[in-house]
MILUM-907294 format. One record per residue: residue in three letters; x, y, z of N, C-alpha, C, O in turn. Coordinates in pm, 1 decimal. Layout:
! MILUM-907294
+------+----------+----------+----------+----------+----------+----------+----------+----------+----------+----------+----------+----------+
! mike !      n_X !      n_Y !      n_Z !     ca_X !     ca_Y !     ca_Z !      c_X !      c_Y !      c_Z !      o_X !      o_Y !      o_Z !
+------+----------+----------+----------+----------+----------+----------+----------+----------+----------+----------+----------+----------+
!  ALA !        X !        Y !        Z !        X !        Y !        Z !        X !        Y !        Z !        X !        Y !        Z !
...
+------+----------+----------+----------+----------+----------+----------+----------+----------+----------+----------+----------+----------+
END
This chain:
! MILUM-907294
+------+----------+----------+----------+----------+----------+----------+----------+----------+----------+----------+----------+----------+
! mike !      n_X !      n_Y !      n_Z !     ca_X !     ca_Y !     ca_Z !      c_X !      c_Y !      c_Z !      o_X !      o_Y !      o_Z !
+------+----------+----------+----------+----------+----------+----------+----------+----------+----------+----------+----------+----------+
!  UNK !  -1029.3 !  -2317.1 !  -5517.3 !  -1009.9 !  -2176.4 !  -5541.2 !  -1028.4 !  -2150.6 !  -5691.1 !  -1004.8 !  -2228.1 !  -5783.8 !
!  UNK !  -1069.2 !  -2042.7 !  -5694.7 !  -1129.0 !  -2034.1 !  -5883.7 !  -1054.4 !  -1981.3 !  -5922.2 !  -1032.5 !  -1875.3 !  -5863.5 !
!  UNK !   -951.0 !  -2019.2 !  -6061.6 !   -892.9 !  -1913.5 !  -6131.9 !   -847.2 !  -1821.3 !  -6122.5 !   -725.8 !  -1806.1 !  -6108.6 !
!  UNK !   -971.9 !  -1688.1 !  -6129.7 !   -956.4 !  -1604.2 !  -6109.8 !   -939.2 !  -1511.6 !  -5940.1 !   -942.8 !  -1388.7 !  -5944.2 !
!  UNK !   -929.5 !  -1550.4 !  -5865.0 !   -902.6 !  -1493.9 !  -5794.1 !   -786.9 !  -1430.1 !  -5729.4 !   -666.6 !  -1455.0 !  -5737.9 !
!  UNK !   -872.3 !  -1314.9 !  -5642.3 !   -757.7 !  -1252.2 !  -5606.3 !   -621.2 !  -1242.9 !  -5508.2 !   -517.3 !  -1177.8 !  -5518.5 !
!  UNK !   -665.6 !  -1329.5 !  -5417.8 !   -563.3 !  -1358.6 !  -5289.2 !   -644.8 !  -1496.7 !  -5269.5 !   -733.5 !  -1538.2 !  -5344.1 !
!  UNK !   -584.9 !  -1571.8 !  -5128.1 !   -617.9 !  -1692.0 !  -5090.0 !   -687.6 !  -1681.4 !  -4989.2 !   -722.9 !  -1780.6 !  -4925.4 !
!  UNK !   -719.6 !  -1561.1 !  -4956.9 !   -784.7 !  -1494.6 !  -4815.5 !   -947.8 !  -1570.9 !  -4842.6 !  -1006.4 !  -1549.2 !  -4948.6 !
!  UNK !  -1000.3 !  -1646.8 !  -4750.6 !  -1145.3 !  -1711.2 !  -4774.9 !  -1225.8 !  -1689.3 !  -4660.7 !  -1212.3 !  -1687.7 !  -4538.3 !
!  UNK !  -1319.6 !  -1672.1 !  -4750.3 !  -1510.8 !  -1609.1 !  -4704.8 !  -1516.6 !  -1724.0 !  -4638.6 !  -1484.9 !  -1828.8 !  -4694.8 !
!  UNK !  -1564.3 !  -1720.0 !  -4489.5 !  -1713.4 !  -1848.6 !  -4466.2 !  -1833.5 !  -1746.5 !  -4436.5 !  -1821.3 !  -1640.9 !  -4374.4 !
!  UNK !  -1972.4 !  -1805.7 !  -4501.8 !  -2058.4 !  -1759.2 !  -4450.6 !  -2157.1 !  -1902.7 !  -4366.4 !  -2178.5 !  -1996.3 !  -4443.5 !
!  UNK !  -2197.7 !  -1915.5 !  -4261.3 !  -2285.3 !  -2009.0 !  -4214.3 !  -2411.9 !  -1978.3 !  -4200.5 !  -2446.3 !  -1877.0 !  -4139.6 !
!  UNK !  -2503.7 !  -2068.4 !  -4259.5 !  -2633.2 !  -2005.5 !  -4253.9 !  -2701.0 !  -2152.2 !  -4190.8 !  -2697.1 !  -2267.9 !  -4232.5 !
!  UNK !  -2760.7 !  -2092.9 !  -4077.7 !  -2859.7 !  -2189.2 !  -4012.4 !  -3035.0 !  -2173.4 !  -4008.5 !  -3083.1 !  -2065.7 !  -4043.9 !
!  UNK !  -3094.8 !  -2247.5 !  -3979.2 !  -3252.2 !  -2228.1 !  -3965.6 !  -3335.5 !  -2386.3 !  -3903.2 !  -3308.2 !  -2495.2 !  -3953.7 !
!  UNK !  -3403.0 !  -2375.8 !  -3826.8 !  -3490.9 !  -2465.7 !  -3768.7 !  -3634.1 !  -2458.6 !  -3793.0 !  -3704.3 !  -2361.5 !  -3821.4 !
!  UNK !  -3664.6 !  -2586.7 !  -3775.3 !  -3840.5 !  -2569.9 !  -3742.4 !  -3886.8 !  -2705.0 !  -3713.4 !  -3796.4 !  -2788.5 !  -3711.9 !
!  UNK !  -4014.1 !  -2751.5 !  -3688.0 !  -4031.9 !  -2913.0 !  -3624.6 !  -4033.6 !  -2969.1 !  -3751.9 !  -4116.9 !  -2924.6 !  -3830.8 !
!  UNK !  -3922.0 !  -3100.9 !  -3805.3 !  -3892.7 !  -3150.5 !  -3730.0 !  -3758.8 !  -3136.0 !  -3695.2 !  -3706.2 !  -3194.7 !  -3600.6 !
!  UNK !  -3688.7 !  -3038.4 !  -3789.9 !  -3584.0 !  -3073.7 !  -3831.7 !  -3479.0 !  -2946.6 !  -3828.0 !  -3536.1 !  -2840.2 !  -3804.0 !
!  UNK !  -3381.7 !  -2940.3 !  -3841.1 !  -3283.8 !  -2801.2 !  -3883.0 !  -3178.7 !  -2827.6 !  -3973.1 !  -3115.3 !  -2932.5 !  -3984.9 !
!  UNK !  -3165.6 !  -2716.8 !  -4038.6 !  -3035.1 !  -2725.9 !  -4060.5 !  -2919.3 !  -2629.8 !  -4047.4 !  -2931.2 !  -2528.6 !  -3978.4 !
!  UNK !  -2758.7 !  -2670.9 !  -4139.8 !  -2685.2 !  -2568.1 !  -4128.4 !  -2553.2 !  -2589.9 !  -4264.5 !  -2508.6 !  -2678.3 !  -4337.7 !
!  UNK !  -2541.5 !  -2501.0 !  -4246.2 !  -2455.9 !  -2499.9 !  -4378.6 !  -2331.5 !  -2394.0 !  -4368.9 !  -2334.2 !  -2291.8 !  -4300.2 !
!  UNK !  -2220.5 !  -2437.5 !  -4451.1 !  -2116.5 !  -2371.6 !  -4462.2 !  -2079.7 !  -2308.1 !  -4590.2 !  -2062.9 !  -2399.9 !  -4670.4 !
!  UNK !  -2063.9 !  -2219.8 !  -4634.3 !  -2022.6 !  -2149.2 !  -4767.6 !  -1900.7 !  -2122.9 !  -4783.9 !  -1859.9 !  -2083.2 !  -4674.7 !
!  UNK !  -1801.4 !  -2122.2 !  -4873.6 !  -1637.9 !  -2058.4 !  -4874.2 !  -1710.7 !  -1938.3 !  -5033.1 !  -1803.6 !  -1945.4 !  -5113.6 !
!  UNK !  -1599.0 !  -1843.0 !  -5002.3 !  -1572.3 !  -1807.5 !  -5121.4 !  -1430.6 !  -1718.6 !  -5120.3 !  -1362.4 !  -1673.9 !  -5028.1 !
!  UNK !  -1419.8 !  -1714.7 !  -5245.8 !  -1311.4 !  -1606.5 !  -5247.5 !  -1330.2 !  -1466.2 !  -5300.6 !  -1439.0 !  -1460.8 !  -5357.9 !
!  UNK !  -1271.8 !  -1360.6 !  -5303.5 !  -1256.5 !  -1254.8 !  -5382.7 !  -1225.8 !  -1284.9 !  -5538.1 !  -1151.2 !  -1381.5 !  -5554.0 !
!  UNK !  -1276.3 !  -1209.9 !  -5674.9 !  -1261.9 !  -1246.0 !  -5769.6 !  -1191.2 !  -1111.7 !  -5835.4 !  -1198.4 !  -1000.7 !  -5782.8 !
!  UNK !  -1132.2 !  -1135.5 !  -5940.2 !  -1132.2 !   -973.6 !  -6035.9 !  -1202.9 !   -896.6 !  -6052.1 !  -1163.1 !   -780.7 !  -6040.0 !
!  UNK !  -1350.6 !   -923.5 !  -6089.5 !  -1429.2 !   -872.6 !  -6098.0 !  -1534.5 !   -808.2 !  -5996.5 !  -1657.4 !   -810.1 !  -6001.9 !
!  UNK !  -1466.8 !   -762.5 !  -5922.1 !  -1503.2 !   -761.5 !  -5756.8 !  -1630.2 !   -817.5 !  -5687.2 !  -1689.7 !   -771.9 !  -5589.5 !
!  UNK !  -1658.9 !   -935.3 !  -5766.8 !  -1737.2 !  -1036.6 !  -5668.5 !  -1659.2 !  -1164.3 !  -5602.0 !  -1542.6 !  -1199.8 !  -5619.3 !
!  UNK !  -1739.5 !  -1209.4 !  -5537.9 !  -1708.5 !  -1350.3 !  -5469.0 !  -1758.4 !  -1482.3 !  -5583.9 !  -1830.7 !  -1484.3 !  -5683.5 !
!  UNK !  -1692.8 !  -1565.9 !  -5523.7 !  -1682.1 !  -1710.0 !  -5548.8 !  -1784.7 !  -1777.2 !  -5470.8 !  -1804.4 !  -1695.4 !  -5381.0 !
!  UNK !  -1874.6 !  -1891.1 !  -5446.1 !  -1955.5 !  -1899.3 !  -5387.8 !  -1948.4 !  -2130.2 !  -5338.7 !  -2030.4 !  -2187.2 !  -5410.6 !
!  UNK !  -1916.8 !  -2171.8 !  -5299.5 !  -1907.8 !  -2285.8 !  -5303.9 !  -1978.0 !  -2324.3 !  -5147.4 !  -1980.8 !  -2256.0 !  -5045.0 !
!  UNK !  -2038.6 !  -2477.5 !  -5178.0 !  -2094.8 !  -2510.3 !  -5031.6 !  -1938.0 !  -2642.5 !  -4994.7 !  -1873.2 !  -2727.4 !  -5055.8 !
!  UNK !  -1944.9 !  -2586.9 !  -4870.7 !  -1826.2 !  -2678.7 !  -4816.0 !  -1894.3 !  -2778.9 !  -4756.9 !  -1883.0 !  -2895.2 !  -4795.8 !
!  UNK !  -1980.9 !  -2738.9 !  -4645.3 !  -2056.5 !  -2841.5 !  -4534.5 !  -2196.3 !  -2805.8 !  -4514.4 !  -2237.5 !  -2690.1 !  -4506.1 !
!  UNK !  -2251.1 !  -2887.7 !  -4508.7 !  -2389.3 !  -2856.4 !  -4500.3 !  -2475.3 !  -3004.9 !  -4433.2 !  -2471.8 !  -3111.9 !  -4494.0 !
!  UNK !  -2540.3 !  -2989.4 !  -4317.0 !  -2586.7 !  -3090.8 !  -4258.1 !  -2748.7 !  -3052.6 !  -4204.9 !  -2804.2 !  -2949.3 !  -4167.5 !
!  UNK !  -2792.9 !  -3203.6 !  -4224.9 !  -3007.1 !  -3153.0 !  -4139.8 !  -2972.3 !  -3284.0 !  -4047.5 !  -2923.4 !  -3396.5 !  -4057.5 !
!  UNK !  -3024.0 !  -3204.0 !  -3960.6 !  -3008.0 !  -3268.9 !  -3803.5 !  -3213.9 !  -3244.5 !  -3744.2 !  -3285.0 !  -3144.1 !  -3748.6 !
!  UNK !  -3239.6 !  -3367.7 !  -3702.8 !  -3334.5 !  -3379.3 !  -3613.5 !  -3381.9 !  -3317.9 !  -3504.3 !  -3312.3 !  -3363.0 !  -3413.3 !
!  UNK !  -3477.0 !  -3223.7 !  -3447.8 !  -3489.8 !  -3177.0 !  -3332.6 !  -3540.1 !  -3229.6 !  -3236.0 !  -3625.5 !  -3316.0 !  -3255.5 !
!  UNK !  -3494.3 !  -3185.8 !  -3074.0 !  -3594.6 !  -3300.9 !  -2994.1 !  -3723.1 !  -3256.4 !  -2977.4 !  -3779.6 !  -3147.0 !  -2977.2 !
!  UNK !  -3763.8 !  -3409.8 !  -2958.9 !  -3906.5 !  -3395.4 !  -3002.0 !  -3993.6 !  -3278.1 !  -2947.1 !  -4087.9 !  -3218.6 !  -2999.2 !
!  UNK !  -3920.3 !  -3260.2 !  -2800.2 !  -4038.5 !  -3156.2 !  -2705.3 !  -3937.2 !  -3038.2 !  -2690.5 !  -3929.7 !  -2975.7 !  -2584.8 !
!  UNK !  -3852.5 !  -3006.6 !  -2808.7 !  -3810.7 !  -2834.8 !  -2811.8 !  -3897.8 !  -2780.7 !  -2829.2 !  -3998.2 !  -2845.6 !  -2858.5 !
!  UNK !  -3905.7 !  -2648.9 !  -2821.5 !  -3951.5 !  -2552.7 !  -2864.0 !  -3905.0 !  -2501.0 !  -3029.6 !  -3814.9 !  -2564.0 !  -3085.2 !
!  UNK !  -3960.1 !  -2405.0 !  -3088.8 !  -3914.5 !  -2357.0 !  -3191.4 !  -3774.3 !  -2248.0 !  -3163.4 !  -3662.2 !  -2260.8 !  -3212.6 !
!  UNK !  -3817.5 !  -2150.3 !  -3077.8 !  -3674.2 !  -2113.6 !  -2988.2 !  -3561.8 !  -2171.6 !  -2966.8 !  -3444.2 !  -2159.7 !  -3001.2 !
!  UNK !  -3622.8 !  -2234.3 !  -2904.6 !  -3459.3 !  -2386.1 !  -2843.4 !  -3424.3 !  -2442.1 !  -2980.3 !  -3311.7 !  -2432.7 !  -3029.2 !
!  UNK !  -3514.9 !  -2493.5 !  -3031.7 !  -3469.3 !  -2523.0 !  -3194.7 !  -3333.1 !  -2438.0 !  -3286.2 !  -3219.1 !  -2460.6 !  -3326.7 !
!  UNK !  -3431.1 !  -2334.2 !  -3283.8 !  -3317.9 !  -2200.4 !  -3339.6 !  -3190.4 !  -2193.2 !  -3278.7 !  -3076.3 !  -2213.7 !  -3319.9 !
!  UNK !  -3231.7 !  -2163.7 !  -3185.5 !  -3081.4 !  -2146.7 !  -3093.8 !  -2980.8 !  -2262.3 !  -3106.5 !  -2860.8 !  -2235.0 !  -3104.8 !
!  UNK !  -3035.6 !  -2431.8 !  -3123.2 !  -2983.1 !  -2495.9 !  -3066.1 !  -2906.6 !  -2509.0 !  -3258.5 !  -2788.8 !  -2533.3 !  -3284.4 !
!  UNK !  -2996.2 !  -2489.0 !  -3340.1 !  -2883.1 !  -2492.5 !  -3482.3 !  -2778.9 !  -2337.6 !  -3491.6 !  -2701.0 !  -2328.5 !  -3586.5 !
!  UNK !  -2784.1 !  -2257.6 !  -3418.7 !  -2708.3 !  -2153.5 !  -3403.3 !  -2584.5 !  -2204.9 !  -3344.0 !  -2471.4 !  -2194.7 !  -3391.6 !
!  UNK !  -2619.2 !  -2261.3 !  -3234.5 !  -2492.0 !  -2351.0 !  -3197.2 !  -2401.4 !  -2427.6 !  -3250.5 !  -2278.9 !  -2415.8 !  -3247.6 !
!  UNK !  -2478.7 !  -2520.9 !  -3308.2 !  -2465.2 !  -2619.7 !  -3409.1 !  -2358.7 !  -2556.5 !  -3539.6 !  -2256.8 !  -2611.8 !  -3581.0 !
!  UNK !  -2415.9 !  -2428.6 !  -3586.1 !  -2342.0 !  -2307.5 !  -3698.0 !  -2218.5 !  -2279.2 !  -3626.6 !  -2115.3 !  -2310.5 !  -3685.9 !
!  UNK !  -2208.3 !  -2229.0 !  -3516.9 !  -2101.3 !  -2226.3 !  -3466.7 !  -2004.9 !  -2326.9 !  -3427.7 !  -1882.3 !  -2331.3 !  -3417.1 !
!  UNK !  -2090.7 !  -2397.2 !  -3412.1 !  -1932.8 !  -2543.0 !  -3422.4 !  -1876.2 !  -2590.8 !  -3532.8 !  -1774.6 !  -2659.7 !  -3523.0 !
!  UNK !  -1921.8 !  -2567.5 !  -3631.9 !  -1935.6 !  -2608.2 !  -3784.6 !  -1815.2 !  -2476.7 !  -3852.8 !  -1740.4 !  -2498.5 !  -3948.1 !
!  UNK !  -1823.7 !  -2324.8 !  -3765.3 !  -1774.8 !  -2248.7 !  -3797.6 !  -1623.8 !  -2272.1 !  -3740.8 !  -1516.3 !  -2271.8 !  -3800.7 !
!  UNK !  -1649.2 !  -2288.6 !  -3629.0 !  -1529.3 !  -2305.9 !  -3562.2 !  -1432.0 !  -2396.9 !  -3596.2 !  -1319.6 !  -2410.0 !  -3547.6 !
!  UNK !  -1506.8 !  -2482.7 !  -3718.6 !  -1415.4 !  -2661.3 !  -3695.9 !  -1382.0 !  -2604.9 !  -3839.4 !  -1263.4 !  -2623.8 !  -3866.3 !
!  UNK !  -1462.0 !  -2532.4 !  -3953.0 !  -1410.6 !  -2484.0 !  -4091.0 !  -1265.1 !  -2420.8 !  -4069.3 !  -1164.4 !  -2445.8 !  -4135.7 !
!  UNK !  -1282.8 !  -2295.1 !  -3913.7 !  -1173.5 !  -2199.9 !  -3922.7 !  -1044.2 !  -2262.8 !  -3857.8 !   -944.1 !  -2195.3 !  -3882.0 !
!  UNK !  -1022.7 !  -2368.4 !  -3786.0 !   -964.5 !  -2449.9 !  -3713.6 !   -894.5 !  -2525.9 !  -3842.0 !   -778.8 !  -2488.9 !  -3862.0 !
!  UNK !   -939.4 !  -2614.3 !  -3921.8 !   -898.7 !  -2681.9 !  -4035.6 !   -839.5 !  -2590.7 !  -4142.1 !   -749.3 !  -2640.3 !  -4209.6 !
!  UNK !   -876.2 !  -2463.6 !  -4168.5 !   -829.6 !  -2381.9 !  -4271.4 !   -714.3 !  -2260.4 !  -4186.1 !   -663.6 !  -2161.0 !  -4238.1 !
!  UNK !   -704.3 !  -2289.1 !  -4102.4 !   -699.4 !  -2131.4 !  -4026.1 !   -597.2 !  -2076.9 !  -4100.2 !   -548.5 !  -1981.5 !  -4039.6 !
!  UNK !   -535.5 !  -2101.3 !  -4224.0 !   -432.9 !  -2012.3 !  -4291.2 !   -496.5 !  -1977.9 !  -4365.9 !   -417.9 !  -1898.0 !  -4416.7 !
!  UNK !   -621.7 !  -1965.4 !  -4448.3 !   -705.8 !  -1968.9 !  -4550.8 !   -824.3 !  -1858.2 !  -4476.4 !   -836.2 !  -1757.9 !  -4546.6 !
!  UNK !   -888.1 !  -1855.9 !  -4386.5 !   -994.3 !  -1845.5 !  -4357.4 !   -932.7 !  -1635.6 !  -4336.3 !   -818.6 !  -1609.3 !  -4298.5 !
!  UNK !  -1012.0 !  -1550.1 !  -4362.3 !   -995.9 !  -1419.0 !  -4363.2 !  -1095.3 !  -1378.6 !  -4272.6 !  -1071.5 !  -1320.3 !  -4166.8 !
!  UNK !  -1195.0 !  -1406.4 !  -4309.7 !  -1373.8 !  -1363.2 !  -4186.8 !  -1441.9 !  -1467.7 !  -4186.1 !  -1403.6 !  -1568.6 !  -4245.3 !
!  UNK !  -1543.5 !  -1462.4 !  -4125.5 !  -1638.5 !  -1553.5 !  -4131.1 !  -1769.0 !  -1457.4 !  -4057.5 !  -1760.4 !  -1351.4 !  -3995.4 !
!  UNK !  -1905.1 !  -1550.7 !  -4096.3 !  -2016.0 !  -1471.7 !  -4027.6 !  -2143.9 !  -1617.1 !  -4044.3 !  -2170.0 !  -1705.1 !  -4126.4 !
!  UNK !  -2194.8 !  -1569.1 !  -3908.1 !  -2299.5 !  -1670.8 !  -3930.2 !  -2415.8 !  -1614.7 !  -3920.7 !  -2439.1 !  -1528.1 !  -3836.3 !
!  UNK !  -2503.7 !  -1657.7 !  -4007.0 !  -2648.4 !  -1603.8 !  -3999.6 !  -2758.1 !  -1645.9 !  -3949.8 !  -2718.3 !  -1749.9 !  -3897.2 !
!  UNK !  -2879.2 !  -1639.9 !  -3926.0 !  -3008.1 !  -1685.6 !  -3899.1 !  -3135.8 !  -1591.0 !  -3923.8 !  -3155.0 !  -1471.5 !  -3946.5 !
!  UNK !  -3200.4 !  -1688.2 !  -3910.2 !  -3348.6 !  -1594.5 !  -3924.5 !  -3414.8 !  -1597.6 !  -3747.1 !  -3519.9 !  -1541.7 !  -3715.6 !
!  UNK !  -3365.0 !  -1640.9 !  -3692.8 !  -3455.0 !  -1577.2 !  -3533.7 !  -3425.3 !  -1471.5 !  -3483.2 !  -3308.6 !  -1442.0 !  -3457.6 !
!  UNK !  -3516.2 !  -1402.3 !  -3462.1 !  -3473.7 !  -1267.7 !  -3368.9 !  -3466.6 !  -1316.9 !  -3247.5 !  -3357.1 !  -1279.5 !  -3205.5 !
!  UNK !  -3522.0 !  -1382.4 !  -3161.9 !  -3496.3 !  -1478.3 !  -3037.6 !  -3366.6 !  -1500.7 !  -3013.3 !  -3296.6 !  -1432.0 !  -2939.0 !
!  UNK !  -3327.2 !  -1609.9 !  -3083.2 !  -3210.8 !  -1590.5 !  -3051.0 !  -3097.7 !  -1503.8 !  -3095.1 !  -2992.0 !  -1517.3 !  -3033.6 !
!  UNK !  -3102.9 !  -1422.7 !  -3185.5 !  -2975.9 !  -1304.6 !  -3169.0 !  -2983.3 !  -1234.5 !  -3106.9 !  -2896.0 !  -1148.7 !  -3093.8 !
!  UNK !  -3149.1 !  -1240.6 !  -3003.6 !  -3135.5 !  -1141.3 !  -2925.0 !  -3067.5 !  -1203.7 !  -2769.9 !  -3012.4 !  -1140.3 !  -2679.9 !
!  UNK !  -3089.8 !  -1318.3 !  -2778.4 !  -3010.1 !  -1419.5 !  -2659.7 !  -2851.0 !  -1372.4 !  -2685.9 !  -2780.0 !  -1314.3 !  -2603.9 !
!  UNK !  -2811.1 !  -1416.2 !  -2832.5 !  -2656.6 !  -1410.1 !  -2837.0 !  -2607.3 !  -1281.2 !  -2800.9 !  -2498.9 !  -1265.5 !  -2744.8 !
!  UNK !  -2688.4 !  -1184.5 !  -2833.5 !  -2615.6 !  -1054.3 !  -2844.0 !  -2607.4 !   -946.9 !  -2701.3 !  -2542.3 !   -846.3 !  -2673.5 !
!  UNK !  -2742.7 !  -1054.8 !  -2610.7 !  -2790.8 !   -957.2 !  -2500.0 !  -2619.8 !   -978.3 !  -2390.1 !  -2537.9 !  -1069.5 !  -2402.0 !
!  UNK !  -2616.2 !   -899.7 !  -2324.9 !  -2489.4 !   -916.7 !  -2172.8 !  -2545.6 !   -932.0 !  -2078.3 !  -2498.4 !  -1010.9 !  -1996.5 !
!  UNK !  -2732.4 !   -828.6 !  -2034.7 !  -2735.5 !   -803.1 !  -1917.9 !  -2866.6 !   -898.8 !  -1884.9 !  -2928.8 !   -887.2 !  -1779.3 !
!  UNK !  -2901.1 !   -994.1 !  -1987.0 !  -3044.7 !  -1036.0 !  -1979.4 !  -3015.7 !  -1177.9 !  -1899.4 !  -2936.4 !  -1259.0 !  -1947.3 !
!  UNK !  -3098.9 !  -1208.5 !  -1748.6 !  -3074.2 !  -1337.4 !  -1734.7 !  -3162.4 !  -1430.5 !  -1856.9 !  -3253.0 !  -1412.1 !  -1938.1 !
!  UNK !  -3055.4 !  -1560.0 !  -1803.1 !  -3091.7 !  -1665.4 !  -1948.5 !  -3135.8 !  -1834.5 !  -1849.1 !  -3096.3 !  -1917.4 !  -1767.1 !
!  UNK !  -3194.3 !  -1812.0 !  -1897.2 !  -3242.8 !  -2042.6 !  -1804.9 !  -3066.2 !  -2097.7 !  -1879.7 !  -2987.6 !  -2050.5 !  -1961.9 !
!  UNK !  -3071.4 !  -2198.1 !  -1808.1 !  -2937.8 !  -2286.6 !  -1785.4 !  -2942.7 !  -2332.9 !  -1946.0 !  -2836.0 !  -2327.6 !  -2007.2 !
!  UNK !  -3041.0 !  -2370.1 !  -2003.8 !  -3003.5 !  -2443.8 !  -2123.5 !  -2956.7 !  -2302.1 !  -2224.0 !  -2842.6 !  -2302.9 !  -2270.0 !
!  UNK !  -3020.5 !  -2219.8 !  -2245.1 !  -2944.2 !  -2065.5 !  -2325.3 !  -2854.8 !  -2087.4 !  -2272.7 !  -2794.3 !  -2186.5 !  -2313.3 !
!  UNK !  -2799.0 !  -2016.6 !  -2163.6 !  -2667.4 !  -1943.9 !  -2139.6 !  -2573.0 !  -2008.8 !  -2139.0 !  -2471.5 !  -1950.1 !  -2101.6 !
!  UNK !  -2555.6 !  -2187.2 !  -2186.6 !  -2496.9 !  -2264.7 !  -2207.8 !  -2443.6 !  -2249.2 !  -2362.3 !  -2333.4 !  -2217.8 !  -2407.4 !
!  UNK !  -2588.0 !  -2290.0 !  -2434.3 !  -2574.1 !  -2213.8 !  -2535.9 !  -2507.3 !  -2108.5 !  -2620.1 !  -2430.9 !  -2110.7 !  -2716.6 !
!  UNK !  -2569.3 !  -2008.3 !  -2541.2 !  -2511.4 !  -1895.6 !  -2601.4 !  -2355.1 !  -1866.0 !  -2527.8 !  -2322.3 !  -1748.3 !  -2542.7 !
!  UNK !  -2258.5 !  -1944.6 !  -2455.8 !  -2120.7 !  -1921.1 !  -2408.9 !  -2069.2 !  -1990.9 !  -2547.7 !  -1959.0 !  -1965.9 !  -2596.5 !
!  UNK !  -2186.0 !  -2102.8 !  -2617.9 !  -2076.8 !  -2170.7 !  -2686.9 !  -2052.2 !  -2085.1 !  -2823.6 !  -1961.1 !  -2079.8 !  -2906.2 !
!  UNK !  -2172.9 !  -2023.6 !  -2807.4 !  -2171.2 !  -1962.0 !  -2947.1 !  -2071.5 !  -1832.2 !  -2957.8 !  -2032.9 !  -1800.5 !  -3070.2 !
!  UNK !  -2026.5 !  -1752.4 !  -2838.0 !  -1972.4 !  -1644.4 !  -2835.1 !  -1847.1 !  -1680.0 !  -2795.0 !  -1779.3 !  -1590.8 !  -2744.0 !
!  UNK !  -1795.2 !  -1800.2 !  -2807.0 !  -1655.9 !  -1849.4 !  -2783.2 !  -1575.4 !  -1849.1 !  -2892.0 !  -1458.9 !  -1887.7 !  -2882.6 !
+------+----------+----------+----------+----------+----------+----------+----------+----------+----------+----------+----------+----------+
END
């Protein structure tokens, strides 16, 4: 926690992204400062291998997941600390998987995406 800050209340931001061969994902903390910015620190950050015959889709999705477990295990370990959290990506694919209710999904998504909206 830096100095200056203002409460103990802490930022995660998770930012994920894929492509062949590889993905990754990462965890950010920060805090509120005086100066009404944030603090910016990397907590966790991991590159994980894709299988060989994903797709770029399944890829995405499957480090979205991946962000979310990473999120879940930050807010789980801190949970007196942790204030929000948000995870990001660059696929429209899949936020449009995570976000859809009424769209059927093949067995490997909707697996997926239960874990991510848990």
């Amino acid at each position: 926690m830096p100095a200056d800050a203002v409460d103990s209340k802490l930022r995660v931001i998770a930012a994920v992204d894929a492509a062949k061969p590889a993905m990754i994902v990462g965890a950010w903390a920060g805090f509120r400062r005086v100066n009404k910015t944030y603090s910016c620190q990397l907590m966790i950050g991991r590159a994980l291998l894709t299988a060989e015959d994903a797709t770029i889709p399944k890829s995405e999705l499957t480090s979205f997941t991946c962000g979310s477990n990473l999120v879940w295990l930050v807010r789980t370990a801190l949970r007196d600390w942790v204030d929000s959290y948000i995870i990001v990506g660059d696929s429209v694919i899949t936020l449009c998987w995570v976000s859809s209710e009424k769209k059927r999904l093949s067995q490997f998504v909707r697996n997926r995406v239960i874990q991510v909206r848990r």
